[in-house]
DOVO-118888 format. One line per 5 residues: number of its first residue (from 1); their letters; for each residue x, y, z of C-alpha. Coordinates in steps of 0.02 Angstrom, whole numbers, plus 50000, padded with zeros to 5 digits. Layout:
<atoms>
NUM> a> X Y Z; ...;
</atoms>
This chain:
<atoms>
1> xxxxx> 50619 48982 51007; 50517 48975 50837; 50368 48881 50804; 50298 48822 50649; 50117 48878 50643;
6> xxxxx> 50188 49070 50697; 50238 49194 50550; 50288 49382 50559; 50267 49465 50374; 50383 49628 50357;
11> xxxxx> 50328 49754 50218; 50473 49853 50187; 50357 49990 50063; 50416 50156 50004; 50296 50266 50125;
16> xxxxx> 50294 50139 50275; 50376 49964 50350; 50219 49863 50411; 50232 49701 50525; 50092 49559 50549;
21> xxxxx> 50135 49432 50682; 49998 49299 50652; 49965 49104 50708; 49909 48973 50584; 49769 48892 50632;
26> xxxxx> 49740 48682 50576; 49639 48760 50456; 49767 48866 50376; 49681 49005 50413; 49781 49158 50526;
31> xxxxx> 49768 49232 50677; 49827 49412 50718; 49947 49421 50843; 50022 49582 50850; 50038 49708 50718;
36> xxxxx> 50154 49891 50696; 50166 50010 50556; 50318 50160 50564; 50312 50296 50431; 50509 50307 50328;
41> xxxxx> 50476 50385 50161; 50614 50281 50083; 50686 50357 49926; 50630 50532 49956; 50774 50636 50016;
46> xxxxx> 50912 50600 49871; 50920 50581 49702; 50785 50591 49555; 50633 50502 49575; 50656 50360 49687;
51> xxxxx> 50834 50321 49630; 50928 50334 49795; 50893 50252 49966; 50992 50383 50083; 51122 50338 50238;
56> xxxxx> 51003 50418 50371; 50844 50304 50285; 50955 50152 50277; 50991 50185 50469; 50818 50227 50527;
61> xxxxx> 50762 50052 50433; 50872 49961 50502; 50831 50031 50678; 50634 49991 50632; 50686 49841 50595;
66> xxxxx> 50786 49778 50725; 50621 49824 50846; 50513 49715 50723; 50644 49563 50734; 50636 49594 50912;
71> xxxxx> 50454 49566 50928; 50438 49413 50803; 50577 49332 50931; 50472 49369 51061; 50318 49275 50993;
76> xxxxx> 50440 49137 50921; 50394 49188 50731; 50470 49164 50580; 50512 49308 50460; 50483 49354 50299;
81> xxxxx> 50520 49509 50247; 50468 49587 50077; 50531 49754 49992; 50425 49838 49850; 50450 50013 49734;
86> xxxxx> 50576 50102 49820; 50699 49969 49850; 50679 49892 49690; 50707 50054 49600; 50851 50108 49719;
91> xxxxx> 51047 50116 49627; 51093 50054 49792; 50977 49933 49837; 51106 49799 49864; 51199 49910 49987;
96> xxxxx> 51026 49913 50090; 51016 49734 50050; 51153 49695 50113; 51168 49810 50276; 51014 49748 50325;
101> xxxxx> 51059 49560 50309; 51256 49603 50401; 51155 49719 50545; 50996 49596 50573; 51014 49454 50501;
106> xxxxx> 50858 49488 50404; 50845 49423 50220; 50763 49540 50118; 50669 49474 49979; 50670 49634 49821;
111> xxxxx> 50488 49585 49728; 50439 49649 49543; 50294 49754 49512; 50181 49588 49461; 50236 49477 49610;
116> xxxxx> 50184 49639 49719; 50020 49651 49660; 50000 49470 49664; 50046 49470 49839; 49908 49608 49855;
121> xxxxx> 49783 49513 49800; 49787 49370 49881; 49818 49484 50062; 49622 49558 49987; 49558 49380 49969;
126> xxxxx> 49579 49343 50132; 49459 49480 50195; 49320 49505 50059; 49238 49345 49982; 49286 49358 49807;
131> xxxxx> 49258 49193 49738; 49109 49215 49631; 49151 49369 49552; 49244 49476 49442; 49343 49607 49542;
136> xxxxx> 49468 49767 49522; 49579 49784 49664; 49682 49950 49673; 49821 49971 49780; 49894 50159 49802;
141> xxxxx> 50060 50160 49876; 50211 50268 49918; 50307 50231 49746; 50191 50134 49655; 49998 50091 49637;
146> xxxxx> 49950 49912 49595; 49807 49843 49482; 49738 49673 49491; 49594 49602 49375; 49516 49455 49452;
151> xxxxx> 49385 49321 49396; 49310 49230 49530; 49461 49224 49646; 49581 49218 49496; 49697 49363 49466;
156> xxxxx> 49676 49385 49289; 49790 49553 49287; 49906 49613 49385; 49992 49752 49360; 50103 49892 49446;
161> xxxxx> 50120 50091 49393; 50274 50197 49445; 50152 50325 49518; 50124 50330 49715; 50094 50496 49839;
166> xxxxx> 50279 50513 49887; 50334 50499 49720; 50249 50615 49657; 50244 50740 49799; 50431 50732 49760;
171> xxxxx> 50396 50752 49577; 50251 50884 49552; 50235 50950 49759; 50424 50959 49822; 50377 51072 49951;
176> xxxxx> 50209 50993 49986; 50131 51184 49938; 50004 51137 49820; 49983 51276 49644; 49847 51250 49519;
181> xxxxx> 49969 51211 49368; 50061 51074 49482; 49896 50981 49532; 49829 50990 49341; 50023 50952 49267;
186> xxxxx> 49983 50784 49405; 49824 50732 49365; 49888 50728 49167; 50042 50624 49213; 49921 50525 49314;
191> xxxxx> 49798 50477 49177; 49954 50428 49037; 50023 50317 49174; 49870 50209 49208; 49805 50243 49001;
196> xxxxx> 49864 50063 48967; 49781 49987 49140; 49616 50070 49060; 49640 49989 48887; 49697 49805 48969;
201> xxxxx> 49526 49800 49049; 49403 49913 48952; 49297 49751 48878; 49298 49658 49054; 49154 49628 49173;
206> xxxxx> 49188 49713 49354; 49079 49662 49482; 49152 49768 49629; 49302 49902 49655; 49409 49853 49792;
211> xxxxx> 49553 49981 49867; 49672 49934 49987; 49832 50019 50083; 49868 50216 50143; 49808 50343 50033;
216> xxxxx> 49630 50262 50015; 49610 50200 50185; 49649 50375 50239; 49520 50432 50092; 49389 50335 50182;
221> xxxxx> 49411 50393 50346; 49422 50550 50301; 49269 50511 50214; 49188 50437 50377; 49221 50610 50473;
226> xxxxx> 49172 50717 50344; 49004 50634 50312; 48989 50601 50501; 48959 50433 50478; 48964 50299 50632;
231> xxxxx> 49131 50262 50681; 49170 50071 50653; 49315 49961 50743; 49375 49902 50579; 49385 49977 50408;
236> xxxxx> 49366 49812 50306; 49217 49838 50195; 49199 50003 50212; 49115 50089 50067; 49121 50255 49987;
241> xxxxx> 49079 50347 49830; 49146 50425 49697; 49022 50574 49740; 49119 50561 49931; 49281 50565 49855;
246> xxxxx> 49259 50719 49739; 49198 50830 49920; 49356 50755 50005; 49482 50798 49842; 49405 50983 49841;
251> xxxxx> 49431 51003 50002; 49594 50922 50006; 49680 51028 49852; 49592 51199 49911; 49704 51188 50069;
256> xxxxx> 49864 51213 49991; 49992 51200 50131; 50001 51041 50258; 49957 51162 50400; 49774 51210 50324;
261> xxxxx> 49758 51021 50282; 49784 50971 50481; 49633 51055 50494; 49517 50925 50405; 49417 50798 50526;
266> xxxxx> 49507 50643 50501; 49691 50702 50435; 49820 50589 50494; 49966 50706 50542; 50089 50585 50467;
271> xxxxx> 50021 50604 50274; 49961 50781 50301; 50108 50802 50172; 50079 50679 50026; 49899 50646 50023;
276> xxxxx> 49881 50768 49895; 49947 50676 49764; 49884 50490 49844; 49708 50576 49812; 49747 50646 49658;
281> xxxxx> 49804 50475 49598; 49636 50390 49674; 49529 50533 49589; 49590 50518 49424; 49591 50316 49440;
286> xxxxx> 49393 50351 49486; 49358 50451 49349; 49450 50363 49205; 49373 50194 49238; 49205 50269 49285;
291> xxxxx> 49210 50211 49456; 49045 50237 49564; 49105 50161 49735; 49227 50070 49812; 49260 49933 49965;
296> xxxxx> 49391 49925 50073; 49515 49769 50108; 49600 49798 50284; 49709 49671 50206; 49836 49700 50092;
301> xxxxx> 50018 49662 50044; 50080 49608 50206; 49946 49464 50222; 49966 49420 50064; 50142 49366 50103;
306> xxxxx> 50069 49263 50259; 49942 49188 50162; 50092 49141 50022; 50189 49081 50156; 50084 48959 50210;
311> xxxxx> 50040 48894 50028; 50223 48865 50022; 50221 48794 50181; 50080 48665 50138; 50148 48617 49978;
316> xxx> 50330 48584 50041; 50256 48486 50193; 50140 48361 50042;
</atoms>
């Protein structure tokens, strides 16, 4: 039995599925509900790049997913469910398409880089008051890494970059065994990739650097243990520096194998693998647009699509 005021958002991302169950308030504000996250690393066993989503990752998201319609049932929630780099990029995207609508009877909905990092922005919105200034939100993903120039609350830019940590662990760290000429042959491809971000925004006022998603949520807890700084129930506006982050990249890329990176205070076990490059990608974003610290958004794409829903929502009901 669905309500109206309940909506579960399904990000079906490159590294990870996420699901937000959440209430609408009168307000149309949200409530959290319920929320799960299940590591998939779509894209990364076939194929160049992120060309091919393979049978055994078409099965295993369609098992995640089942549990995740499951659980939206079960609070009476509507879905929407939102696919980013990986299954955009995939030849056979409309064979996972398409298996998922036949198995679940979920409608996937395949966004562009832009309407991603819109989506992104206004998920960041929702947590950090950004209405009287001018911000840069960065988003490092699986397959891609999101930009978004905004002047008091409106995104001005937004832009996505083919780089993300699994991409490029499968590009420059196959084997997830890290060797001086891979990391530096990274960083360069890095720093061409996000050149053009650099130039779009090199004359524009930035009040405050704001990061959301994986690689620099796990940057700043890593960060947090490191430093030995109190532990906090919720990472949203979390700060750290770019002084912070150059300790926790040395110490990252001097552990070349996943099982000396385990050892570091604050690993998750599940990136152990790829953080490598997502660091390398947040390092060289740091340095080339001078960044001194940044503040975390616990929100990100997946409340973005809740909070679009229920724009939609409004509008359709006036």
């Amino acid at each position: 039995m669905k309500t109206n005021n309940r909506i579960a958002a399904i990000d079906i991302g490159t590294n990870s599925f996420h699901l937000v169950i959440v209430e609408v308030q009168s307000d149309n504000t949200f409530k959290l509900l319920d929320k799960q996250r299940e590591v998939i690393r779509l894209g990364s066993h076939k194929g160049e790049d992120l060309s091919v989503i393979s049978e055994g990752e078409i099965e295993k998201a369609i098992d995640i997913l089942k549990n995740y319609k499951m659980l939206a049932e079960h609070y009476g929630a509507s879905i929407r469910a939102v696919a980013t780099s990986a299954v955009r990029e995939a030849e056979n995207k409309d064979k996972f398409v398409k298996a998922v609508r036949d198995k679940i009877g979920i409608d996937i909905e395949v966004v562009d880089g832009r309407t991603e990092a819109r989506l992104i922005f206004y998920g960041i919105m929702n947590a950090i008051d950004v209405k009287e200034k001018n911000v840069l939100c960065i988003d490092i993903g699986g397959g891609s890494s999101e930009f978004i120039y905004a002047e008091k609350g409106n995104p001005v830019i937004t832009e996505s970059v083919k780089i993300g940590a699994v991409r490029l662990s499968k590009k420059f760290f196959p084997d997830f065994i890290l060797k001086k000429e891979s990391v530096e042959a990274c960083q360069s491809y890095v720093q061409a990739q996000i050149s053009y971000i650099k130039y779009l925004i090199s004359e524009k006022k930035i009040d405050q650097v704001i990061g959301a998603s994986g690689t620099i949520v796990a940057a700043a807890i890593l960060v947090q243990e490191l430093f030995n700084k109190p532990k906090r129930k919720s990472i949203n506006k979390m700060t750290f520096t770019s002084d912070e982050l150059n300790f926790v990249y040395k110490e990252i890329i001097r552990r070349k194998t996943p099982a000396e990176r385990i050892s570091l205070p604050g690993m998750e076990l599940k990136r152990v693998d790829i953080i490598p490059a997502g660091i390398i990608i947040l390092k060289t974003v740091f340095d080339l647009f001078e960044i001194k610290n940044i503040t975390l958004s616990e929100y990100a794409l997946r409340e973005g699509i809740i909070y679009d829903t229920i724009v939609k929502q409004s509008s359709a009901k006036n």
